[in-house]
MIKE-748380 format. One record per atom (N, C-alpha, C): x, z, y. Coordinates in steps of 0.1 Angstrom, whole numbers, padded with zeros to 4 digits, always signed. Atoms other than C-alpha are relative to their C-alpha. Example, Ala and Ser with C-alpha at 12.3 -4.5 7.8 and 13.67 -1.06 7.14 Angstrom:
<recs>
+0009+0000-0012+0123+0078-0045+0009+0000+0012-0009+0000-0011+0137+0071-0011-0008+0008+0011
</recs>
This chain:
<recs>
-0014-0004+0001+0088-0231+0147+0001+0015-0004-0004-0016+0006+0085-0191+0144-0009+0002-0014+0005-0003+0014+0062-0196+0109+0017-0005-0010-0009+0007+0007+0095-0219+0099+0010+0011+0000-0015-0015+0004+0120-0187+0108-0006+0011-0010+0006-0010+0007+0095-0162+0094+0003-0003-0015+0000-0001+0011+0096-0179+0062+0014+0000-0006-0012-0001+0004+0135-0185+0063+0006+0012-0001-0005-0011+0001+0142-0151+0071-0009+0008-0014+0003-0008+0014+0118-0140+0039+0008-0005-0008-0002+0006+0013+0132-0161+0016+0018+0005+0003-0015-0004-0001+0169-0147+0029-0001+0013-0003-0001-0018+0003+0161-0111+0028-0009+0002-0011+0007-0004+0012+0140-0114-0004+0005-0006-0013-0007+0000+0011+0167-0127-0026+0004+0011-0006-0002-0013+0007+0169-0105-0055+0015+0002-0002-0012-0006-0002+0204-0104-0051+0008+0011+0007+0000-0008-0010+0202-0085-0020-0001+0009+0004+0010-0011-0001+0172-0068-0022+0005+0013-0005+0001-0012+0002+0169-0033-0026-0015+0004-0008+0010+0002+0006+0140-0034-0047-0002+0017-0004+0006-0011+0004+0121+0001-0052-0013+0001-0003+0014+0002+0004+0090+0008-0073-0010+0003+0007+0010-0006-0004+0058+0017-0054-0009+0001-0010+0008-0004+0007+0034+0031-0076+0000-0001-0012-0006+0004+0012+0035+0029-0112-0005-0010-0009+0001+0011+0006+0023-0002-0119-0008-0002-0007+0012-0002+0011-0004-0016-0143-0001-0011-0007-0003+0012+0008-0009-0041-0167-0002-0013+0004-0005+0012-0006-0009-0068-0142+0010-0004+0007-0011+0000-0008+0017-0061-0120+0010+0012+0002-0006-0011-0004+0043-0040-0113+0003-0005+0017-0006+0001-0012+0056-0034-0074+0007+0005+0008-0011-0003-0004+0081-0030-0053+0003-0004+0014-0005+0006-0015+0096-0027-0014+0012-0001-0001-0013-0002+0002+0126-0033-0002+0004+0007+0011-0002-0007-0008+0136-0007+0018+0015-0006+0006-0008+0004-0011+0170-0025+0033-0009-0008+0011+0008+0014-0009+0145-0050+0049-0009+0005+0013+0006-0007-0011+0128-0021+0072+0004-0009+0016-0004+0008-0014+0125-0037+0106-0013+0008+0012+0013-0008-0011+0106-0008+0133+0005-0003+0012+0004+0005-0023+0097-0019+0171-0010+0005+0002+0010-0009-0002+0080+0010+0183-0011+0005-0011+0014-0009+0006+0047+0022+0167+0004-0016-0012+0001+0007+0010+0052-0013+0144+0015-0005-0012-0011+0008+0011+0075-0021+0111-0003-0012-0008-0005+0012+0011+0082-0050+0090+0005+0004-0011-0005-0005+0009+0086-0043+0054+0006-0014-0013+0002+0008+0011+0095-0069+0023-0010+0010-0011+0003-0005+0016+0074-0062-0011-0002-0011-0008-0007+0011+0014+0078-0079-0045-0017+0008-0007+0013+0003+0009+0046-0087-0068+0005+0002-0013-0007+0010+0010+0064-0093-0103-0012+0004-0013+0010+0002+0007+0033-0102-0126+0005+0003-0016-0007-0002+0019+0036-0092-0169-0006-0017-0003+0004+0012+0001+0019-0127-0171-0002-0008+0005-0002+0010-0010+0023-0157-0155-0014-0006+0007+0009+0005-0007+0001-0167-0127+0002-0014+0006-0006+0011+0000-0005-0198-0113-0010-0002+0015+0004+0007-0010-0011-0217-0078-0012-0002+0003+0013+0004+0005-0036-0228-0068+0003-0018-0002-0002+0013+0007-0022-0263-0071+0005+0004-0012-0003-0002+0008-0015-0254-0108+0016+0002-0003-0018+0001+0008+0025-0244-0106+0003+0017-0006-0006-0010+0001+0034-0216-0124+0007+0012+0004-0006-0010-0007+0047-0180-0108-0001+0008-0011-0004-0013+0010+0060-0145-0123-0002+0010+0011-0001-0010-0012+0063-0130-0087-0002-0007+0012+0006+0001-0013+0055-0131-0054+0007+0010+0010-0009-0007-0013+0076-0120-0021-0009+0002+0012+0012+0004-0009+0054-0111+0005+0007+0015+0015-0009-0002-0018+0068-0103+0048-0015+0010+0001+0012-0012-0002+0041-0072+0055+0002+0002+0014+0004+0000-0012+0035-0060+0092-0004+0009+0000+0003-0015-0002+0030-0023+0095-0008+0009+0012+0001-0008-0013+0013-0005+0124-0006+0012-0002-0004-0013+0006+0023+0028+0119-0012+0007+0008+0014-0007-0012-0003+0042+0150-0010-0002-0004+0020+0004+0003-0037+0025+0137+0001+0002-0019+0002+0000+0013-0025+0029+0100-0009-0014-0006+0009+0012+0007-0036-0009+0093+0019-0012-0003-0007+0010+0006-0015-0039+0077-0002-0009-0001+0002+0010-0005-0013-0073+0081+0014-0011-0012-0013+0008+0007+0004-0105+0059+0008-0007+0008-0005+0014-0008+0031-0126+0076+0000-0008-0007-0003+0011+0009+0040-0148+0050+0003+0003-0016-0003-0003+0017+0048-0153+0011+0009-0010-0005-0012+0011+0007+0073-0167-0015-0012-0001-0014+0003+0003+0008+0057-0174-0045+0013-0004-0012-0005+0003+0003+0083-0176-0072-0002-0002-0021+0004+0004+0013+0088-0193-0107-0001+0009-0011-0001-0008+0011+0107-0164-0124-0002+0018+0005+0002-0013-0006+0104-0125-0125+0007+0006+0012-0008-0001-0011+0117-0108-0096+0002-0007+0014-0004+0011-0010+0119-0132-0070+0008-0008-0002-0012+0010+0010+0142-0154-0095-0005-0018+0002+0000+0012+0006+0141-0192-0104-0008-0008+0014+0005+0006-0011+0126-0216-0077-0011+0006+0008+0016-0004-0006+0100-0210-0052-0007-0010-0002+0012+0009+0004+0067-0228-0062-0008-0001+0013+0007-0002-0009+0050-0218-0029-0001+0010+0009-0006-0001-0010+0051-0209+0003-0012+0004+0013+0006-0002-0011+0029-0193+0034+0005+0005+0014-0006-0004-0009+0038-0185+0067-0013+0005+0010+0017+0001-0007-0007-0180+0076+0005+0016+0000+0002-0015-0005-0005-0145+0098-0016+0005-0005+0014-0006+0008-0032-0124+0079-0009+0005+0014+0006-0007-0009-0059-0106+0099+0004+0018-0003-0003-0020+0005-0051-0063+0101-0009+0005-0005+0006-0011+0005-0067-0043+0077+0005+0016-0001-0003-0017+0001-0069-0005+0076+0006+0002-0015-0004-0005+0016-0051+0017+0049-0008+0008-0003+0007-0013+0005-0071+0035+0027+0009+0008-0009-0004-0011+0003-0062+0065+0018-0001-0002-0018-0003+0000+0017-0045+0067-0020-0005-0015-0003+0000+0014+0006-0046+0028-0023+0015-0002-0002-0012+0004+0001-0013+0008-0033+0011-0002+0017-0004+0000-0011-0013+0000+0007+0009+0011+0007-0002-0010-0007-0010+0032+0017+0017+0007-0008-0011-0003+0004+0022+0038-0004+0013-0006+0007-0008+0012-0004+0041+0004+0010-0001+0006+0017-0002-0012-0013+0030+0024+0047+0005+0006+0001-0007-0015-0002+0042+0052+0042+0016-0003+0002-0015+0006-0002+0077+0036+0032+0002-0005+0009-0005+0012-0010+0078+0010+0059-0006+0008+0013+0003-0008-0015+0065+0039+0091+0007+0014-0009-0003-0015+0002+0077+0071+0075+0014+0001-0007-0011+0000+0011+0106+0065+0050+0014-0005+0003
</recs>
């Protein structure tokens, strides 16, 4: 039941209609990326952030369906400086547009942020910003 809200509440607060989409980092010839800073959600020392994948070239599933972007529920702990996945969208078109193709709700294990990675940008916004 709480993977089935987790993923409802991504896919409600990661409509690009909504979102608040801001760039993190400047992007490279695979991906550009982006948080959404309305989507902040802090409980003590931990936040909840959205971030957007949106690929220059179409990726694909691993059952072979097609994607442009990827929505992905983040897990912040601002105190240990580590990060963790909740869940993902997987979608057809850029932005978080056109159908979802695919769908996780598998809680990641916490990794540390390194210092001057992409992570550490998406931290900073989602404990500091």
């Amino acid at each position: 039941m709480r993977s089935t809200l987790v993923i409802l509440s991504l896919f409600f607060f990661s409509s690009s209609a909504i979102a608040d989409w801001s760039a993190v980092g400047s992007g490279d010839y695979i991906a550009s990326s982006y948080a959404d800073r309305a989507s902040i959600k802090r409980n003590g020392a931990t936040a909840t952030m959205s971030g957007l994948y949106d690929f220059k070239r179409q990726d694909f599933t691993p059952e072979g369906k097609g994607l442009y972007s990827t929505v992905v529920l983040r897990e912040y702990d601002c105190a240990q400086r580590r990060v963790r996945l909740l869940s993902s969208i997987d979608f057809a078109g850029h932005m978080g547009t056109g159908g979802a193709v695919d769908t996780s709700a598998r809680v990641g294990r916490w990794e540390e942020i390194v210092a001057g990675a992409l992570d550490e940008a998406f931290w900073t916004i989602a404990c500091k910003g």
